[in-house]
C-alpha positions in Angstrom: 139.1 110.6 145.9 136.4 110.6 148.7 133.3 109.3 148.5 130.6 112.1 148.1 128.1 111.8 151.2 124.0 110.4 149.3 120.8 111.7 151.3 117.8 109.8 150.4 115.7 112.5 148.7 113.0 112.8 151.6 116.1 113.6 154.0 117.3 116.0 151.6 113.9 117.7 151.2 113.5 118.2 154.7 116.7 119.9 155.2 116.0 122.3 152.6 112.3 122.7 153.8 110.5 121.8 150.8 108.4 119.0 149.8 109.4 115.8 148.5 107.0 116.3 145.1 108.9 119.8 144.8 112.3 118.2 144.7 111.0 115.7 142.2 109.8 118.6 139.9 113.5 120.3 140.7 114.9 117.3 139.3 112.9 116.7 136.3 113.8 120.4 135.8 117.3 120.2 136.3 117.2 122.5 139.4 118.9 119.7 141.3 121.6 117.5 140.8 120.5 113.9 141.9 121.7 110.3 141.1 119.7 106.7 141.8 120.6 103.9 143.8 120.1 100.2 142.7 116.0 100.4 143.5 116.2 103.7 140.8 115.6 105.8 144.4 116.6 109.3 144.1 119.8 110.1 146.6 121.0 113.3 146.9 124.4 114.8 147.2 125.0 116.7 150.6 126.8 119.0 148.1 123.9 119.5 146.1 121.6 120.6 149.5 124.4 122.6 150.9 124.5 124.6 147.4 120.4 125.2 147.4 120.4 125.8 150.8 122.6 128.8 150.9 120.9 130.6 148.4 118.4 132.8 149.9 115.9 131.6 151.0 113.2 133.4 148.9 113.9 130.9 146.8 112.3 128.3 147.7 109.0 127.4 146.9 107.1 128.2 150.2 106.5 132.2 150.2 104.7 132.5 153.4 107.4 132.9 155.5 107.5 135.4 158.5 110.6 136.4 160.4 110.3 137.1 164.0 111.6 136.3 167.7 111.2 133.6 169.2 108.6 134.5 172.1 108.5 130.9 173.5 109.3 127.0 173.5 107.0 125.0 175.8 108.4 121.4 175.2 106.1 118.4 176.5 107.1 114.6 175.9 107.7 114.5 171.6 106.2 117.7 171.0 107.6 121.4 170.6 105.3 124.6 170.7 107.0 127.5 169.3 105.8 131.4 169.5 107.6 133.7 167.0 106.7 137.1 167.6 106.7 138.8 163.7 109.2 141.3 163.3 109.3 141.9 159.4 107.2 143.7 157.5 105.0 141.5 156.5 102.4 142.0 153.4 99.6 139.5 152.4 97.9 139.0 148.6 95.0 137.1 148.0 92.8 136.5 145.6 89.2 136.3 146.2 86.1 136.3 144.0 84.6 139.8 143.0 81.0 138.7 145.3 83.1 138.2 148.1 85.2 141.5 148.2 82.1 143.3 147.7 80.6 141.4 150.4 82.7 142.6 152.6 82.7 145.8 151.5 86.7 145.7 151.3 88.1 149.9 150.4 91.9 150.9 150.1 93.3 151.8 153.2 90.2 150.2 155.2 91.0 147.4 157.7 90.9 143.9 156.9 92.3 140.6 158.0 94.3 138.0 156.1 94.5 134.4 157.3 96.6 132.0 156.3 95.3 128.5 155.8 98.2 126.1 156.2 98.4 122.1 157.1 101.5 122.9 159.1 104.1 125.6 160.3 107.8 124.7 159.7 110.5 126.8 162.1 113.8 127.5 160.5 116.7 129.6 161.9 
């Protein structure tokens, strides 16, 4: 029988694009499938990414995802910029205190802006 690849469980995070605390909490929840090596590390089974990873990918924990085109890859040393130009339909809910929405004097079907505050973009195809 052949051996069943092991991904240390911040490799296998990264390939399914969530946070290494999140695939903790998947596997004290039984979302995952993982084993431990002699140091009790978590190792994951390639099987067990490929199976998450093909689900769609709404189900993951990170919601703020945009689909687009890419616009542009300026490559220097290390470092990749990427542009996506937004193609989906995209809709944005936050929640704000009561002052502030009356501060800015925020109406149905007036114009507002929504920014999202992140520490850092991830790109997937």
């Amino acid at each position: 029988m052949p051996r069943q690849r092991l991904l240390p469980a911040a490799e296998a995070a990264r390939r399914l694009g969530i946070s290494l605390d999140t695939l903790r909490r998947w596997d004290r929840d039984g979302k995952i499938r993982t084993r431990r090596d002699a140091a009790n590390r978590r190792l994951v089974p390639l099987s067990e990414v490929d199976r998450l990873a093909s689900r769609e990918t709404h189900a993951l924990s990170a919601r703020n995802r945009f689909g687009g085109v890419v616009a542009s890859v300026e490559i220097e040393g290390l470092l990749a910029q990427v542009e996506i130009d937004v193609t989906d339909p995209v809709r944005l809910v936050a929640v704000i205190t009561r002052d502030a929405a009356e501060s800015l004097g925020l109406t149905v079907g007036g114009s507002a802006t929504g920014v999202v505050k992140a520490t850092s973009v991830m790109v997937e195809r």
